[in-house]
Backbone bond lengths (Angstrom), bond angles and torsions (degrees), N, CA, C in turn:
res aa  C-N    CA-C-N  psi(-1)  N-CA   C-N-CA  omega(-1)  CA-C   N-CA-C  phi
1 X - - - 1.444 - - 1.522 107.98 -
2 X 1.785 114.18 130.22 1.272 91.23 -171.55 1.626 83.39 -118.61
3 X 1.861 125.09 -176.51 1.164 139.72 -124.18 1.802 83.54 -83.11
4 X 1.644 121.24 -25.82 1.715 99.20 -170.25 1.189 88.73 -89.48
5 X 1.648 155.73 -21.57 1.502 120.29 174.39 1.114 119.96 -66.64
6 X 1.202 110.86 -29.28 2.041 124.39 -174.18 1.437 89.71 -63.57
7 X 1.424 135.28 -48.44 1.719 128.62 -167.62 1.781 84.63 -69.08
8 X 1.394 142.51 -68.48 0.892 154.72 -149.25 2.145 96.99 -47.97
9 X 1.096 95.38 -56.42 1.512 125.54 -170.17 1.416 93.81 -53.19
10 X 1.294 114.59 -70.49 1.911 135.43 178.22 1.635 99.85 -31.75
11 X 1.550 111.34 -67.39 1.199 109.34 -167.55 1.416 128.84 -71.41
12 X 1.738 113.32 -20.85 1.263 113.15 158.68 1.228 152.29 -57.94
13 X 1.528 107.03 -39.51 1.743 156.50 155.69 1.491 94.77 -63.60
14 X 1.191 156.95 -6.52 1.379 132.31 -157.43 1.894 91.22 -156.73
15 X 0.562 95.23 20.88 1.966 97.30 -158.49 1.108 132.34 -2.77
16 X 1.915 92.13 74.98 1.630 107.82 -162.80 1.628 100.97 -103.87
17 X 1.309 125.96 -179.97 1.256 112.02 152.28 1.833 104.78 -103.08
18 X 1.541 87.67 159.89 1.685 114.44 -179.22 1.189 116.44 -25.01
19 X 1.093 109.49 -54.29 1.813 135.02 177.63 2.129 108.66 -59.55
20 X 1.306 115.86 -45.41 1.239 113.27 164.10 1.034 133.32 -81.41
21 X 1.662 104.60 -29.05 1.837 94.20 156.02 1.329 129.37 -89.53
22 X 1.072 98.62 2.04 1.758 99.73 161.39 1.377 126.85 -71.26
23 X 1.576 103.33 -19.00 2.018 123.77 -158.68 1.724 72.98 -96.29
24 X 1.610 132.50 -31.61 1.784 110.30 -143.16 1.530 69.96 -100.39
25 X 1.476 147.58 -63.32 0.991 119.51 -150.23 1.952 115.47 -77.70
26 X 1.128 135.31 -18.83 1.242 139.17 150.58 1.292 105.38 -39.67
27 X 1.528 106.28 -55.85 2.083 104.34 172.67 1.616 124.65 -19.67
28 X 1.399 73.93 -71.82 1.673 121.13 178.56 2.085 103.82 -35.65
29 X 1.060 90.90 -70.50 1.419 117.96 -167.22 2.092 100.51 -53.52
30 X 1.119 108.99 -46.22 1.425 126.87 -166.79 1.510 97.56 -80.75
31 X 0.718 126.74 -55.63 1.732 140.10 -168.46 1.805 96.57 -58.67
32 X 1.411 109.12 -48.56 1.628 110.74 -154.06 1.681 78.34 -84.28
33 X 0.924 138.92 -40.05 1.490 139.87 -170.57 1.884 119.23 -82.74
34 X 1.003 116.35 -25.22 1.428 112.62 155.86 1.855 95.25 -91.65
35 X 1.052 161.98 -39.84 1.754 142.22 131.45 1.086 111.41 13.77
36 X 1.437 121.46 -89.46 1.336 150.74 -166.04 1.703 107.26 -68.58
37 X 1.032 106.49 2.75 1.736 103.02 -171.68 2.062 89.47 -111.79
38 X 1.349 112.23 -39.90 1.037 128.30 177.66 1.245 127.21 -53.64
39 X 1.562 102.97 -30.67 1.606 124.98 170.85 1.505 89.89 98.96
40 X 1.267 144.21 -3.24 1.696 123.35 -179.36 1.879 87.66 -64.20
41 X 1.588 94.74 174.82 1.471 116.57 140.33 1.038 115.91 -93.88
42 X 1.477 105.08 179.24 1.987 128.83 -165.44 1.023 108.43 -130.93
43 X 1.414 147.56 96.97 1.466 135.91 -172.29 1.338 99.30 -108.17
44 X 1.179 117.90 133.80 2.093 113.16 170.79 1.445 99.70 -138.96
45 X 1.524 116.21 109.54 1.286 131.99 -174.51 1.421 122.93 -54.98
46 X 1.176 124.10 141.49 1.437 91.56 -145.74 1.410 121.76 108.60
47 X 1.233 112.64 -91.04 1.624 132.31 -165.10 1.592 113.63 -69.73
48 X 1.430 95.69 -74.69 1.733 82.27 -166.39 2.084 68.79 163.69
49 X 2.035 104.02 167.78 1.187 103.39 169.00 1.863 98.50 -120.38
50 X 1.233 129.03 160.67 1.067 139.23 147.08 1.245 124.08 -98.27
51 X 1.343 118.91 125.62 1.788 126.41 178.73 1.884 92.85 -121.41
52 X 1.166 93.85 -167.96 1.550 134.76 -162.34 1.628 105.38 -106.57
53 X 1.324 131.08 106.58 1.239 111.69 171.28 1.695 111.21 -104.20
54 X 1.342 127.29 155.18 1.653 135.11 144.70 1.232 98.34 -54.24
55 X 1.290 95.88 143.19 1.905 110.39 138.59 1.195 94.48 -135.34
56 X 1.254 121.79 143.20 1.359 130.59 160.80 1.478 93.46 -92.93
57 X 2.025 80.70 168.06 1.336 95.82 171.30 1.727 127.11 -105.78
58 X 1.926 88.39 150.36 1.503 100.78 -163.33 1.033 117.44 -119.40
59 X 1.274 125.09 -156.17 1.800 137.54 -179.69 1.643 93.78 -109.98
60 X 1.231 100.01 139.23 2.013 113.16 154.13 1.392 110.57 -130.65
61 X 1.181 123.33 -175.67 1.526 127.58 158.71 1.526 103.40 -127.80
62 X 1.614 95.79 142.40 1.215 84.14 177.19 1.839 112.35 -81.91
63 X 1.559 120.85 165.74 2.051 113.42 -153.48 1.850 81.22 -90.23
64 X 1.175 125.44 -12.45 1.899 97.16 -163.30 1.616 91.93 -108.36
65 X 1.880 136.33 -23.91 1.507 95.44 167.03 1.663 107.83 -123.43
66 X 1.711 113.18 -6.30 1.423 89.29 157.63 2.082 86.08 116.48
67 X 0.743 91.81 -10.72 1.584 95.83 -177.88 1.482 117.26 -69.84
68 X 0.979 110.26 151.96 1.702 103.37 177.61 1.337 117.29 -101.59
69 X 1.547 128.73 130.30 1.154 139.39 -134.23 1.708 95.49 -140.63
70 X 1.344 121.77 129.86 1.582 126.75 179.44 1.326 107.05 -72.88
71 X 0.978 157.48 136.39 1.716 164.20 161.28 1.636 96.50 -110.75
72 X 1.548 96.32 108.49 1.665 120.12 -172.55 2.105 97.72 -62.85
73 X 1.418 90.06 152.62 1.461 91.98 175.27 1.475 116.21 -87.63
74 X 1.218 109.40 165.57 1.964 107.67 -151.09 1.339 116.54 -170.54
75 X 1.470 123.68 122.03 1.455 116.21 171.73 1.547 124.32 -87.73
76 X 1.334 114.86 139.61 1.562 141.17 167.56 0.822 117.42 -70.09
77 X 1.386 127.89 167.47 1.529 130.89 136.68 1.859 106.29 -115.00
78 X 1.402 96.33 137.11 1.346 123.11 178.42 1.529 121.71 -111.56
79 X 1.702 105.41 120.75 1.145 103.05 -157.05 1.969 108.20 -114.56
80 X 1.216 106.17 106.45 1.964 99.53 -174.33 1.280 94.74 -110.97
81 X 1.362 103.74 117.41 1.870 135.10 157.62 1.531 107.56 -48.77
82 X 1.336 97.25 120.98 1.431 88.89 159.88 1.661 137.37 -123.99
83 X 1.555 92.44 40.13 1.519 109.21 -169.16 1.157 92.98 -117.24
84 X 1.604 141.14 -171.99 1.388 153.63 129.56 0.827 130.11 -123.53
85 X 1.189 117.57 138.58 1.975 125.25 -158.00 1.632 97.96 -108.79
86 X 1.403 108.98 115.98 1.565 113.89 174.42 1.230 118.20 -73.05
């Protein structure tokens, strides 16, 4: 499902028009993402939560001469489901 069926989906289930579930799920989207920039977590019951991960920084090689290459340290987002799909 990509982001216009999910608006499509929103507005059917919610009996909005197209145009307002496009404004609630953009909402949606902006809110959990200035969150996540903030360093909180996101829990949506139901869903699953998103946090913030570290990576420190490590060693790689680069694959064509074999050299070892620094890979800068950097934050993620990490996403744990908390439903299960049979």
């Amino acid at each position: 499902m990509n982001k216009s069926q999910l608006v499509e989906a929103v507005a059917l289930e919610s009996n909005l028009s197209k145009i307002e579930a496009r404004k609630a799920v953009d909402a949606m989207i902006h809110i959990i993402h200035q969150a996540l920039e903030e360093g909180e977590r996101v829990t949506l019951s139901g869903l699953g939560s998103f946090s913030v991960q570290y990576c420190a920084e490590r060693m790689g090689r680069n694959p064509r001469t074999g050299a070892p290459v620094p890979i800068p340290a950097r934050k993620s987002i990490k996403f744990r489901p908390l439903i299960e799909i049979e």
